[in-house]
N, CA and C of each residue as an Amber inpcrd file, in Angstrom:
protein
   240
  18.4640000  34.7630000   4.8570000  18.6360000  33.3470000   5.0130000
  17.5570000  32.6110000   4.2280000  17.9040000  31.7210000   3.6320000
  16.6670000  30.7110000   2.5890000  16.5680000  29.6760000   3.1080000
  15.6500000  29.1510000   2.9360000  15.1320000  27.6990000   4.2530000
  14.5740000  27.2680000   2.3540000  14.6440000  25.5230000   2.4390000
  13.6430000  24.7790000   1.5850000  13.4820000  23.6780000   2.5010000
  11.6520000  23.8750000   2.2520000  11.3450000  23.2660000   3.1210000
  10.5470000  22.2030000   2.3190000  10.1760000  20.8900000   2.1720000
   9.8920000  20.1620000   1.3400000   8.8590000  19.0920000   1.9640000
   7.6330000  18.9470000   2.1900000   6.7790000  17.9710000   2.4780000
   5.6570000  17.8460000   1.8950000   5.3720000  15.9140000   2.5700000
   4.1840000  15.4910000   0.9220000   2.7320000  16.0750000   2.1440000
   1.7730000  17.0110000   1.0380000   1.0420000  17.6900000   0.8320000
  -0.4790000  17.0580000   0.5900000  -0.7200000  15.7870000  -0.0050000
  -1.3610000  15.4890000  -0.3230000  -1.2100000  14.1970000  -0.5070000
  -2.3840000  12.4280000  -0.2770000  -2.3100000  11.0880000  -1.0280000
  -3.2990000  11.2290000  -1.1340000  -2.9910000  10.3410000  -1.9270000
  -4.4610000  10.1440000  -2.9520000  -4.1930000   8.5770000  -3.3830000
  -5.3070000   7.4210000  -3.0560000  -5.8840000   6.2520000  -3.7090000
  -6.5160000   6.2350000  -5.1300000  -5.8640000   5.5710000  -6.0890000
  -6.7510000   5.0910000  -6.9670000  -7.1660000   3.7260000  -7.0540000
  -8.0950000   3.9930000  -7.5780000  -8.8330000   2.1940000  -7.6180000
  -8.0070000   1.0610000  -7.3580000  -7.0560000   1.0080000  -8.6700000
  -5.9150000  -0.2490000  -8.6250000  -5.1520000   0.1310000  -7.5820000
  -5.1970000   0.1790000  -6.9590000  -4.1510000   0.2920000  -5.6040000
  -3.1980000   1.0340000  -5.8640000  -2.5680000   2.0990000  -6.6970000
  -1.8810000   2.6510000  -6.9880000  -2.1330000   3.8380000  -6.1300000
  -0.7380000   4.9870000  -5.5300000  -1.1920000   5.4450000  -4.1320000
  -0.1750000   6.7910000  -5.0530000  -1.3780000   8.0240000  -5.2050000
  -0.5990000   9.1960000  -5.9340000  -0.3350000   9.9760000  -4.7410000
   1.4820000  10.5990000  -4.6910000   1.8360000  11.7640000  -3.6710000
   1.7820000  12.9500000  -4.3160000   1.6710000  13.8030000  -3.8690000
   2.2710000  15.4330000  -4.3060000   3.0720000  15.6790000  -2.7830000
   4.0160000  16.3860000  -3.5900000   5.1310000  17.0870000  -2.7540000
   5.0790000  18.3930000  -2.9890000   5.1700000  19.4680000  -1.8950000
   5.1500000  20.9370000  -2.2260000   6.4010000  20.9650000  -1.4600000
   6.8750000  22.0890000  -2.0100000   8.4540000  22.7580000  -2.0460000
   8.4100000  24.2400000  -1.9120000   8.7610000  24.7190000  -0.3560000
   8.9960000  25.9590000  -0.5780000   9.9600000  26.6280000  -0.2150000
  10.3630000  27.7500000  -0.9280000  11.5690000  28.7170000  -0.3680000
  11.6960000  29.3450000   0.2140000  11.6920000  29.8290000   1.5380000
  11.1030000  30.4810000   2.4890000  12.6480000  31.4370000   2.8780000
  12.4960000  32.8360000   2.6080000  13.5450000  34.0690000   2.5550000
  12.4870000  34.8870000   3.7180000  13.7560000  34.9650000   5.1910000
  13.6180000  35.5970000   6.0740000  11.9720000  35.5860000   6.3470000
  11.7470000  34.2250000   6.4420000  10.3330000  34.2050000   7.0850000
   9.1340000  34.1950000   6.0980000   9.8070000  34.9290000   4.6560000
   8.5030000  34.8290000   3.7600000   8.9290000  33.7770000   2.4770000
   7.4900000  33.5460000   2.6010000   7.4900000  32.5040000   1.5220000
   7.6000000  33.2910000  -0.0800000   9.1870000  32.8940000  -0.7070000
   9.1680000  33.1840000  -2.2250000   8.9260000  32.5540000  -3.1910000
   8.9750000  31.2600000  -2.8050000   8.9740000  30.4690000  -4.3630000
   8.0000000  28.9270000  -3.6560000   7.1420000  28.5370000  -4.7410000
   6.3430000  27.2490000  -4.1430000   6.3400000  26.5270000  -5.9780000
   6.8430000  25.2030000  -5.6340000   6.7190000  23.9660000  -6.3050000
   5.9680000  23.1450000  -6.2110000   5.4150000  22.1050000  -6.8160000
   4.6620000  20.8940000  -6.3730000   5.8150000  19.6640000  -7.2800000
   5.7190000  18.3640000  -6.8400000   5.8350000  17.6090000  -7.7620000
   5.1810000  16.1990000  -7.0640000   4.8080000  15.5630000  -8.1890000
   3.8430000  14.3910000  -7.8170000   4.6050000  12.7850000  -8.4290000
   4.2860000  12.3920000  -7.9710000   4.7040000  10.7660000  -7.6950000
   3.8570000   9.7130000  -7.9230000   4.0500000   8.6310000  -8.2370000
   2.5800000   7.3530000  -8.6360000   3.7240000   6.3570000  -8.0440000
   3.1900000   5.8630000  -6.6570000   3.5810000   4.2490000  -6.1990000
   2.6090000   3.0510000  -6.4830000   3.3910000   2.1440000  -7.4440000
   2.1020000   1.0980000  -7.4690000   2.4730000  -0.3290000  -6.3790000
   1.3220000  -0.8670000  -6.1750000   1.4730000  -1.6910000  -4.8560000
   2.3700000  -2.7030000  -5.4150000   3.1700000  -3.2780000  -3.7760000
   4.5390000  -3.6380000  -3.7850000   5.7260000  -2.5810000  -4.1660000
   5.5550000  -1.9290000  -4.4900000   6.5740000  -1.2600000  -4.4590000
   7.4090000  -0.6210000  -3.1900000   8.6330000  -0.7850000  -3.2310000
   9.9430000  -0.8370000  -2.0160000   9.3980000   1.1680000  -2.1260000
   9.4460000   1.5430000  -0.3940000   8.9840000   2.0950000   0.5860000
  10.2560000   2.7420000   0.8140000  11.2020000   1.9820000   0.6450000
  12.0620000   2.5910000   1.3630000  12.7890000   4.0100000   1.4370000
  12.4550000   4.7210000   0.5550000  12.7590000   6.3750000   0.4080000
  11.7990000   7.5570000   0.8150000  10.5150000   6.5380000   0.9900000
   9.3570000   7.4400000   1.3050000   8.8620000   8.1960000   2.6270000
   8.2500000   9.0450000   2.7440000   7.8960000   9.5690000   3.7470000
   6.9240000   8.7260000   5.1050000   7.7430000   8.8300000   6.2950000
   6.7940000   7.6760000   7.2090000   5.0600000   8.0800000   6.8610000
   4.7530000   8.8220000   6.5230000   3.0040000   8.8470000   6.1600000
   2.7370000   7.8900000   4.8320000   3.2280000   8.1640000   3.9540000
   3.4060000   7.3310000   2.4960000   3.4010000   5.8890000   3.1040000
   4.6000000   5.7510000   3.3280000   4.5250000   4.2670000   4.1410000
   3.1760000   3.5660000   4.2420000   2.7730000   4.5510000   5.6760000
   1.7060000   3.7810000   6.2470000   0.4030000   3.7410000   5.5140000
   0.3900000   4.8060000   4.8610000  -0.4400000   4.6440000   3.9710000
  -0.9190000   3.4930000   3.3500000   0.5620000   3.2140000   1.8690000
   0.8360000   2.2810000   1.3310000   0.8270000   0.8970000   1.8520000
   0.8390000   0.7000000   2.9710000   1.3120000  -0.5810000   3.9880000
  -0.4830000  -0.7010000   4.3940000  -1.3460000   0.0130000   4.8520000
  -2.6450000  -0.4480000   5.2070000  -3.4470000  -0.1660000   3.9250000
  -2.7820000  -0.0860000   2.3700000  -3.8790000  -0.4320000   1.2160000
  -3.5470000  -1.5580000   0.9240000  -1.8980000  -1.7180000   0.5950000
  -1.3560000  -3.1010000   0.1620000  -1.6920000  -3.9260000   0.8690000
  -2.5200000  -4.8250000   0.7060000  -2.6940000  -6.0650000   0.6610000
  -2.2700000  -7.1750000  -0.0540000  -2.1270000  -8.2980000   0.5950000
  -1.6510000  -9.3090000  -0.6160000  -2.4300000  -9.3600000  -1.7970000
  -3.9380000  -9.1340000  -1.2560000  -4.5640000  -9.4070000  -2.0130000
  -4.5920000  -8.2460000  -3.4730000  -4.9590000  -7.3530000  -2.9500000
  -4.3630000  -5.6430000  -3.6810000  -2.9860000  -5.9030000  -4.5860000
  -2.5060000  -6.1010000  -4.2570000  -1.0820000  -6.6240000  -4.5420000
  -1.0600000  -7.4630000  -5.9810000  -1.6080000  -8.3680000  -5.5070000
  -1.7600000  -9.6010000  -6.5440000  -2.6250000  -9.4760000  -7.4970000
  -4.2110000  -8.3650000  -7.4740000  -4.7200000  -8.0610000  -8.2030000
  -3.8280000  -6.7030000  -9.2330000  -3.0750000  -6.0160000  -8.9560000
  -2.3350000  -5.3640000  -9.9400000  -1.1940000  -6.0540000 -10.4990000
  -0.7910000  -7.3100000  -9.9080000   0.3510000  -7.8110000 -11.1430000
  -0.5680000  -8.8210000 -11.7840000  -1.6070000  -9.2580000 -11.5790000
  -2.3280000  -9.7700000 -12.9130000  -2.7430000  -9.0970000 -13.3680000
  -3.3260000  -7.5730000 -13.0710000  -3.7370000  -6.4620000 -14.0780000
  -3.0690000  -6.2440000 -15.2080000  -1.6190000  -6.3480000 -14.6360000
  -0.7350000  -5.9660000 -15.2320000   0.1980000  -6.9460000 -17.2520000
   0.0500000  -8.1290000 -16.1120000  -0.0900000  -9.3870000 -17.2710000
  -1.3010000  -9.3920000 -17.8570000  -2.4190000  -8.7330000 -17.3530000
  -3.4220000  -8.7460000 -18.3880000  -4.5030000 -10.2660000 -17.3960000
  -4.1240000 -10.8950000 -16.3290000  -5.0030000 -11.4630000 -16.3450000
  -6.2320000 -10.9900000 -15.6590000  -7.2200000 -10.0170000 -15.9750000
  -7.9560000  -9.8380000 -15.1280000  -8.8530000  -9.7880000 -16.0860000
């Protein structure tokens, strides 16, 4: 029997409020683990939540700030 079992592994903050996931992925045959993946993700603040893992979320939800927020879309236009 093969089980994939898939959860985020790791967040990570960077400065600009941008909130990095890794996801590990494993294949798990009759109890043992055969095969392991990672794959990683970059949410930048404001960004819609809605597919993410309830930890991601909360994460994302107590960095974002308006203020956080508003400093990466003027980063972004360059006004900073």
């Amino acid at each position: 029997m093969l089980i994939k079992d898939t959860t985020v592994d790791k967040i990570e903050i960077v400065e600009n409020g941008i909130v990095q996931v890794r996801q590990i992925t494993k294949i798990i045959e009759y109890g043992e683990e055969i095969s392991r993946s990672y794959h990683r993700l970059s949410l930048v603040p404001g960004q819609s939540l809605a597919d993410q893992d309830a930890r991601v979320q909360a994460v994302c939800n107590a960095v974002w700030t308006s203020e956080v927020i508003a400093a990466y879309q003027d980063s972004r236009l360059g006004l900073q």
